[in-house]
N, C-alpha and C positions, 0 to 999 in steps of 0.2 A: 169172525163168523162163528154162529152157535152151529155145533155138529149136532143133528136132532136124532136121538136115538127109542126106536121104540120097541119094546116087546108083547107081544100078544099073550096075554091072560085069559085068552077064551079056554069053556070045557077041556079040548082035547089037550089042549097046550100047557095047562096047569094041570092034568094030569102027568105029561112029562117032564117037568117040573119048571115051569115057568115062576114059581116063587122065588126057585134059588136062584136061577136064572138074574131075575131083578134084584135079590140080597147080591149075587156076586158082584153084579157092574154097579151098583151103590158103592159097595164097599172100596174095589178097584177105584172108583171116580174119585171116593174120597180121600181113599189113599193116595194116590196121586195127585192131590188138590186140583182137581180136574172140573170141580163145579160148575165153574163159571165159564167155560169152555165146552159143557156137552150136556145136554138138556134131557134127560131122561123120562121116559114117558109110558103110559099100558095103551095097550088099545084090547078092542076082543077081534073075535076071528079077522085074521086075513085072508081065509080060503087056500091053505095050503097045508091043512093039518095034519095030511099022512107026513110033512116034514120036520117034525120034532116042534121044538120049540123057536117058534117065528120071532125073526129079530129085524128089523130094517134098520140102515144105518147111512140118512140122509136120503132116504128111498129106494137104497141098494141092499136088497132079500139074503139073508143068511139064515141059515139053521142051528140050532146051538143048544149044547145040552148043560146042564148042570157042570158035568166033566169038563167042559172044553171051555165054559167061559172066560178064565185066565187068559186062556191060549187067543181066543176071541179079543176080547179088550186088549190084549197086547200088537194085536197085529192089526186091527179092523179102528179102534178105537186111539189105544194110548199112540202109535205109531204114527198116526192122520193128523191129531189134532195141538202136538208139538210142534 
């Protein structure tokens, strides 16, 4: 099963940095050849923008900053889909 991951590129969320956000878990996916196993995606607003940068993973709401998404992909992401 594809783990469907999305982060939101709306206004407020690409102000907090929703670019690096999506370079980090690129990167991480690919580094871990995780491709073909986790489907990365944008969306815009989810309506929870006082929470940083919005991330759902498989429809489970996470907040996630530039700083933490290492920490994120390893526990939310690489951890799940091994």
């Amino acid at each position: 099963m594809i783990m469907k991951v999305t982060v939101c590129i709306g206004s407020s969320c690409h102000i907090k940095g929703s670019r690096q956000v999506v370079e980090g878990l690129q990167y991480y996916i690919n580094e871990e050849k995780l491709g073909d196993k986790v489907e990365l995606g944008g969306t815009f607003c989810m309506g929870k923008c006082q929470m940083g940068v919005c991330v759902t993973v498989d429809d489970k709401f996470y907040s996630v900053t530039p700083e933490t998404v290492k920490d994120f992909f390893e526990k939310e992401i690489k951890a799940k889909v091994k």
